[in-house]
LUMNUTOR-873769 format. One record per residue: residue in one letter; x, y, z of N, C-alpha, C in turn; residue number from 1. Coordinates in Angstrom, 1 decimal. Each point is the difference from the previous one (the first is absolute). Layout:
BEGIN
+-------+--------+--------+--------+--------+--------+--------+--------+--------+--------+------+
! mivex !     nX !     nY !     nZ !    caX !    caY !    caZ !     cX !     cY !     cZ ! nunu !
+-------+--------+--------+--------+--------+--------+--------+--------+--------+--------+------+
!     A !      X !      Y !      Z !      X !      Y !      Z !      X !      Y !      Z !  NUM !
...
+-------+--------+--------+--------+--------+--------+--------+--------+--------+--------+------+
END
This chain:
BEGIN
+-------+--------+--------+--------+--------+--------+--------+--------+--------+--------+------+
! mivex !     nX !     nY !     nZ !    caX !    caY !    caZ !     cX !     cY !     cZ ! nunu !
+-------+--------+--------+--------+--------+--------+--------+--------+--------+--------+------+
!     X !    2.4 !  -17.0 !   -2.6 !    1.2 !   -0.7 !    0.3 !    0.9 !   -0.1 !   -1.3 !    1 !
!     X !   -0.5 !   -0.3 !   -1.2 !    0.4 !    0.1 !   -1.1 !    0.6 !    1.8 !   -0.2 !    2 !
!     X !   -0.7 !    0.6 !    0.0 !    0.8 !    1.2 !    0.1 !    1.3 !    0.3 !    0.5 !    3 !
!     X !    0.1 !   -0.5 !    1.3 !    1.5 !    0.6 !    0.9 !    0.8 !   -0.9 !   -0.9 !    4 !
!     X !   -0.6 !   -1.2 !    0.1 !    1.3 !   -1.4 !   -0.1 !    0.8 !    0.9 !   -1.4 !    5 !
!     X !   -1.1 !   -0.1 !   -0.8 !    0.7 !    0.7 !   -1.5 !    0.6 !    1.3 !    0.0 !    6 !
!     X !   -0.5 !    0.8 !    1.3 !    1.0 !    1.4 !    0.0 !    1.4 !   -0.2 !    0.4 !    7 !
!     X !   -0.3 !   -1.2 !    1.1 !    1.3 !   -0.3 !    0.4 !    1.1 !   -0.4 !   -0.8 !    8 !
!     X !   -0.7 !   -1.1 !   -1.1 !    0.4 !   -0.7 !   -0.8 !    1.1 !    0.2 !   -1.5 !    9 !
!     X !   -0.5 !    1.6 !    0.5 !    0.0 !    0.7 !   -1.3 !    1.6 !   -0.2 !   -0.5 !   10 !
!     X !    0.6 !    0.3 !    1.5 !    1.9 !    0.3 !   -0.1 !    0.4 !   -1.7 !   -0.3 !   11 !
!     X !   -0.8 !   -0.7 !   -0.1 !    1.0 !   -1.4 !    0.1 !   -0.1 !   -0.6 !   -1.1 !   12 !
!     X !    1.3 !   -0.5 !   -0.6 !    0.6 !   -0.6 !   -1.3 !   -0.6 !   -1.4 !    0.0 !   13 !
!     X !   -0.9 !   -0.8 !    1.0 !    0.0 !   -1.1 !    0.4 !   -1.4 !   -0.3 !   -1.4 !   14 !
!     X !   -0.3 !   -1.1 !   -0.3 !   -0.8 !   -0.3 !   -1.3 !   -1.3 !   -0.2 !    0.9 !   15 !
!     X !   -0.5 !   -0.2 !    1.5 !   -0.9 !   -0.4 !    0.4 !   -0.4 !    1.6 !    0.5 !   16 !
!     X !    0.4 !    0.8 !    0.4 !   -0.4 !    1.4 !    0.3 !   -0.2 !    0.4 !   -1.5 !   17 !
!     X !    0.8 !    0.2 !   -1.2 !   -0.3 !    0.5 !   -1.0 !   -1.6 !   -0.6 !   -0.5 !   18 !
!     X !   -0.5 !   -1.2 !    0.3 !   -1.1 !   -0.6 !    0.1 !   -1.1 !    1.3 !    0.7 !   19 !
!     X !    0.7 !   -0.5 !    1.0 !   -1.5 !    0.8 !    1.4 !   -0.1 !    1.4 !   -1.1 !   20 !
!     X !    1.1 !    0.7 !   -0.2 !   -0.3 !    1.3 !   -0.8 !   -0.7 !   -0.1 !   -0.9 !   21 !
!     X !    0.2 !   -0.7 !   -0.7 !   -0.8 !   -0.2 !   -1.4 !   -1.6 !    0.2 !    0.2 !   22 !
!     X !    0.0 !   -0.9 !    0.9 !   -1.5 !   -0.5 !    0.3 !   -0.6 !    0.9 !    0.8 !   23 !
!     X !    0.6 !    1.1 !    0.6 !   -0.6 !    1.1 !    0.5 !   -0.2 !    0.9 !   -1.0 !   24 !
!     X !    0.9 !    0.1 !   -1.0 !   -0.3 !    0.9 !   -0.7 !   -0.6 !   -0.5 !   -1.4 !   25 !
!     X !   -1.0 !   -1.4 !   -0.1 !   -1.0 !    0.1 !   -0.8 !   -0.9 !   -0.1 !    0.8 !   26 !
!     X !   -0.4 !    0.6 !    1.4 !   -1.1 !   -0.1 !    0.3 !   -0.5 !    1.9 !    0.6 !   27 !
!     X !    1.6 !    0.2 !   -1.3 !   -0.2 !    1.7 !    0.5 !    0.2 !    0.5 !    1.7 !   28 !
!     X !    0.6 !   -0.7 !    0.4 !    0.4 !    0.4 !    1.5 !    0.9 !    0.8 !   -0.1 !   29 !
!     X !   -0.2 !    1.4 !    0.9 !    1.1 !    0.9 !   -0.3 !    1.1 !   -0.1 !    1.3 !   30 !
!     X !    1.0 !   -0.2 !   -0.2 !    1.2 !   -0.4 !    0.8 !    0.8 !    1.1 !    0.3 !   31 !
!     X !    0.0 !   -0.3 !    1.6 !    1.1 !    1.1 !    0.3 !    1.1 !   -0.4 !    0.0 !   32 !
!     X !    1.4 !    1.4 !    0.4 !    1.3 !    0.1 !    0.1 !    0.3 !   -0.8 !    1.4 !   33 !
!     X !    0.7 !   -0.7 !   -0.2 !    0.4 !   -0.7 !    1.0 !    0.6 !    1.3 !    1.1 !   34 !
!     X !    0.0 !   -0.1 !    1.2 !    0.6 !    1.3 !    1.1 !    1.5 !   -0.9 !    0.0 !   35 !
!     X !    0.1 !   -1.5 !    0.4 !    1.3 !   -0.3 !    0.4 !   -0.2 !   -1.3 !   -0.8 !   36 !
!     X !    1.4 !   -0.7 !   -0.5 !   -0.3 !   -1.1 !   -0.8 !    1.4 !   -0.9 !    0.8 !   37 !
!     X !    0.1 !   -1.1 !    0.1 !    1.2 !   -0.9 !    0.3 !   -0.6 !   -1.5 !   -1.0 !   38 !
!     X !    1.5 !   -0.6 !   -0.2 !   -0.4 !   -1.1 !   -0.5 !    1.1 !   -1.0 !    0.4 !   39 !
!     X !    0.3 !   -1.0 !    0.2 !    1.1 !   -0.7 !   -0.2 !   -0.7 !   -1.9 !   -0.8 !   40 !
!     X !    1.2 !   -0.3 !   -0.5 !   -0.2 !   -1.3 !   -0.7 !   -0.3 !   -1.0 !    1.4 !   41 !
!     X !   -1.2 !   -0.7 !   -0.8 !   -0.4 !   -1.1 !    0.8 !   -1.0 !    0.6 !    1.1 !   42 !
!     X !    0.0 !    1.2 !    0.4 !   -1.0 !    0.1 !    1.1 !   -1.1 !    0.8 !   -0.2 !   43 !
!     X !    0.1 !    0.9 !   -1.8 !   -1.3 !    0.8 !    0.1 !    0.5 !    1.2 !    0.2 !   44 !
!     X !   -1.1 !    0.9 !    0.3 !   -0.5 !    1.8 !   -0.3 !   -0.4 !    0.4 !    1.2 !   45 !
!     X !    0.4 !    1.4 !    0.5 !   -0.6 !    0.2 !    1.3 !    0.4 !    1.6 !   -0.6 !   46 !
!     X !   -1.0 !    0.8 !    0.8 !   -0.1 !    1.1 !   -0.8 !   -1.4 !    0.6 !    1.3 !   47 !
!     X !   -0.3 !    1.5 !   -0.4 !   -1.2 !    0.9 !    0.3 !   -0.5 !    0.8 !   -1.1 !   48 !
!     X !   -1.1 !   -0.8 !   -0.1 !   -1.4 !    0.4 !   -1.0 !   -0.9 !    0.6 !    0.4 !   49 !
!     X !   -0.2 !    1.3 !    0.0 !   -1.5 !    0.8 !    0.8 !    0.1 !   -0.2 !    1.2 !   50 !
!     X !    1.1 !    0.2 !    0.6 !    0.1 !   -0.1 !    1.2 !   -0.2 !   -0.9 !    1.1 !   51 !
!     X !    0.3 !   -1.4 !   -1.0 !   -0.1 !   -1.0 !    0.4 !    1.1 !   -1.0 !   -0.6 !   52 !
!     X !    0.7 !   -1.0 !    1.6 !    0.6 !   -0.5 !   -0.4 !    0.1 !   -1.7 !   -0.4 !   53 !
!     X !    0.1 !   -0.2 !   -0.8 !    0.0 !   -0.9 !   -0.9 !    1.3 !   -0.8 !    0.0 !   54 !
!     X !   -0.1 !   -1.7 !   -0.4 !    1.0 !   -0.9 !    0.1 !   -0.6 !   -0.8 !   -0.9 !   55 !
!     X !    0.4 !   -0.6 !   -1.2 !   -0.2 !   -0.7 !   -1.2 !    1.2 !   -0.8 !   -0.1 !   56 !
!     X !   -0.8 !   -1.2 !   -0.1 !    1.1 !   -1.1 !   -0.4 !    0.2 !   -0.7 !    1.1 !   57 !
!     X !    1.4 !   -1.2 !    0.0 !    0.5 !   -0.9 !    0.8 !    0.9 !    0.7 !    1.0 !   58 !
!     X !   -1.3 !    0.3 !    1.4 !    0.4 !    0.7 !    1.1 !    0.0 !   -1.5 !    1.5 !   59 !
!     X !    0.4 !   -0.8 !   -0.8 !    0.6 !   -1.0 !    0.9 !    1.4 !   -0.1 !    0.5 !   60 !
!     X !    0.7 !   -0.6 !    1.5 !    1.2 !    0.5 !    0.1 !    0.6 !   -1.4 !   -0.6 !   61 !
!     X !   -0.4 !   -1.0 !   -0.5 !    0.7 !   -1.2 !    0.0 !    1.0 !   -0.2 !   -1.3 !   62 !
!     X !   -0.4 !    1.4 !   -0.9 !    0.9 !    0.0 !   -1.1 !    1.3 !    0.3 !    0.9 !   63 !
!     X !    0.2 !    1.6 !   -0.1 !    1.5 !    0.1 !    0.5 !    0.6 !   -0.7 !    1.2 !   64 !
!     X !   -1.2 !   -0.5 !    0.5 !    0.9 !   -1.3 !    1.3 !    0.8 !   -1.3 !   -0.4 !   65 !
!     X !   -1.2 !    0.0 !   -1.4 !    0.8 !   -1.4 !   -0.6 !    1.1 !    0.2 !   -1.4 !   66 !
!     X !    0.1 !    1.5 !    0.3 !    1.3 !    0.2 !   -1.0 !    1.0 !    0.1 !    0.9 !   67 !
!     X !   -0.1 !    0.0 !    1.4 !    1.5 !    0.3 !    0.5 !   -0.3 !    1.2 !    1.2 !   68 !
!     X !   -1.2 !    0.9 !    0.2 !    0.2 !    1.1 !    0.4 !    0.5 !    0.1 !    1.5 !   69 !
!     X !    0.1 !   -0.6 !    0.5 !    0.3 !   -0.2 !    1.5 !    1.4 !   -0.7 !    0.4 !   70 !
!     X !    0.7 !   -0.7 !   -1.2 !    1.2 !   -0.5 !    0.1 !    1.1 !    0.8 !    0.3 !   71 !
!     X !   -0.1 !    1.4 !   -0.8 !    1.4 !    0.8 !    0.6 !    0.1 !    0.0 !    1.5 !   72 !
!     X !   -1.7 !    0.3 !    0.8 !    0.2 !    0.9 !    1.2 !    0.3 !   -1.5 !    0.8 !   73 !
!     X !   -0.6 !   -1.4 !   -0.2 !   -0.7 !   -0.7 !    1.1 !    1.0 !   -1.9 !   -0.6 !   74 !
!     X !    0.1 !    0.3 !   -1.4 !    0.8 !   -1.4 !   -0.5 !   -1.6 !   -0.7 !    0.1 !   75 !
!     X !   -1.2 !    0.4 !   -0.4 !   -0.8 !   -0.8 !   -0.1 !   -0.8 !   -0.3 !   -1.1 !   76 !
!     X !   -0.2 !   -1.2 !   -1.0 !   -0.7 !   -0.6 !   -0.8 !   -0.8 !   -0.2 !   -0.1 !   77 !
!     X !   -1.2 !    0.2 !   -0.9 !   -1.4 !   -0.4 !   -0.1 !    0.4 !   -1.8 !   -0.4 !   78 !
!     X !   -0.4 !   -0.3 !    0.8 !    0.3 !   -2.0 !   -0.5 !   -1.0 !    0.0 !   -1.6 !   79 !
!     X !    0.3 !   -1.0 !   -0.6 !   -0.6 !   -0.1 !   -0.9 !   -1.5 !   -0.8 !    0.2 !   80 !
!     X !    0.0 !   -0.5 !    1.1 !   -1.4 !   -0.8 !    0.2 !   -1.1 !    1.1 !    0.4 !   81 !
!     X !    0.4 !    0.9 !    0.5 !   -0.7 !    1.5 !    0.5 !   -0.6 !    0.8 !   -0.8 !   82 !
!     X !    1.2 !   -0.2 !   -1.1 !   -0.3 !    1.0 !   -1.4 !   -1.1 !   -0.7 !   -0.8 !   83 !
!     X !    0.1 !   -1.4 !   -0.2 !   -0.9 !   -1.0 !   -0.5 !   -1.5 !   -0.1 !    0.2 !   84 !
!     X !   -0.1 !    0.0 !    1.6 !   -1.0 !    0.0 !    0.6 !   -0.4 !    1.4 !    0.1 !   85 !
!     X !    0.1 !    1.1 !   -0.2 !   -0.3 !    1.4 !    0.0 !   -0.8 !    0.4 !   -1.4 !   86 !
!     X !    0.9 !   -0.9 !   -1.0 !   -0.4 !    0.3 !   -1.4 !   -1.3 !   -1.0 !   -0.1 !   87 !
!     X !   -0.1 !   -1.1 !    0.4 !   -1.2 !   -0.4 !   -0.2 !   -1.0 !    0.4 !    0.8 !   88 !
!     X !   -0.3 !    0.1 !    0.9 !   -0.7 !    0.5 !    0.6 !   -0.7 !    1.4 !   -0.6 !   89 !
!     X !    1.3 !    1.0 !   -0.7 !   -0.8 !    1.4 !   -0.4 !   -0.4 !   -0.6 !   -1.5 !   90 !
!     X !    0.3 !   -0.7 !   -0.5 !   -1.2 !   -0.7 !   -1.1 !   -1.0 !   -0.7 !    0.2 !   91 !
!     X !   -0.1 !   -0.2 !    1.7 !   -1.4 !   -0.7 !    0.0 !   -0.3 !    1.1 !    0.2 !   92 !
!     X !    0.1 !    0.9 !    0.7 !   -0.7 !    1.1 !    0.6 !   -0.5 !    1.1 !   -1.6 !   93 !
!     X !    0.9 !    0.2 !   -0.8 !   -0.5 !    0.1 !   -1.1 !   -1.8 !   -0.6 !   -0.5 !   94 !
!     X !    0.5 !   -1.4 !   -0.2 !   -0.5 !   -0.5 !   -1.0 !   -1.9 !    0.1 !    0.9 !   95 !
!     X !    0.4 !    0.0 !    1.3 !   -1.0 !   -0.2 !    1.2 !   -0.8 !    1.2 !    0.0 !   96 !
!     X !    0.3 !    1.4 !   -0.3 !   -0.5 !    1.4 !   -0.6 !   -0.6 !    0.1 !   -0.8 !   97 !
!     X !    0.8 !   -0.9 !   -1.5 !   -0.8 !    0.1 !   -1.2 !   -1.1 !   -0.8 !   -0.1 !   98 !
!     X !   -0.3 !   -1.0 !    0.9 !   -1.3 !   -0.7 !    0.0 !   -0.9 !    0.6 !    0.9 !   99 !
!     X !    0.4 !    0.6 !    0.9 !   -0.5 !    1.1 !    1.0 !   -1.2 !    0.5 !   -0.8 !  100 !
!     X !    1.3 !    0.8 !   -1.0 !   -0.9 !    1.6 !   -0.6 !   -0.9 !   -0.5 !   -1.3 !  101 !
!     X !    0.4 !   -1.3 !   -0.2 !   -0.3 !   -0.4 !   -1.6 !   -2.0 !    0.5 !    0.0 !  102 !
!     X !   -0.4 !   -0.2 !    0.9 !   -1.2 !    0.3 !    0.1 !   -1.0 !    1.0 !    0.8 !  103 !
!     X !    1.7 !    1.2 !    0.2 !   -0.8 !    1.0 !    0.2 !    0.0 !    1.2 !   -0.8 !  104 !
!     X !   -1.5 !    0.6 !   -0.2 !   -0.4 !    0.8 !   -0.5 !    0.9 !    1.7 !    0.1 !  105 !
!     X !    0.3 !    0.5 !   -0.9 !    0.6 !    1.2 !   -0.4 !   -0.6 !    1.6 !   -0.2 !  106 !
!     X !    0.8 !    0.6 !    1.3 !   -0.9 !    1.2 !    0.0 !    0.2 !    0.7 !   -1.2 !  107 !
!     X !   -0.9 !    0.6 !   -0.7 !    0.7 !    1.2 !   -0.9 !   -0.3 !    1.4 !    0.3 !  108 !
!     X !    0.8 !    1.1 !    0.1 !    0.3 !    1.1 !    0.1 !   -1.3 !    0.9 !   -0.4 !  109 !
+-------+--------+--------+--------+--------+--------+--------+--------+--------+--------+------+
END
């Protein structure tokens, strides 16, 4: 998994992908050419690695909803109590993962 992420990773200026690359490449993983790369701010990397398609990063819709994205077509707002309650929730749901995994064991290659 560390392999694609960091092939994918490779095209993006982002400091948390330049991470994943790093760390692939001290563990000598050899990384492919990305086939298709996209990126935009705020949502992440979507791209085809070995023939596989791949989505990295914040592939949630509640960012561009709660910037406005539906107001040109529809005049409609993400309320702020929506946006509120969305963001806490994906930090519990975070935080609820990291205690998940905290104690699971790591395959190695």
């Amino acid at each position: 998994m560390l392999r694609l992420a960091a092939s994918l990773d490779q095209g993006s200026e982002h400091p948390l992908a330049a991470a994943i690359v790093a760390a692939a490449r001290e563990k000598n993983l050899v990384l492919d050419k990305p086939e298709q790369f996209d990126s935009a701010s705020g949502i992440g990397v979507r791209g085809t690695v070995a023939g596989k398609a791949l989505s990295l990063g914040n592939t949630a819709l509640g960012i561009p909803l709660a910037a406005g994205l539906l107001y040109p077509f529809t005049g409609w707002l993400l309320s702020p109590m929506i946006a509120a309650l969305a963001m806490s929730l994906s930090s519990a749901s975070v935080i609820g993962n990291a205690l998940r995994l905290r104690g699971a064991a790591l395959k190695q290659d």
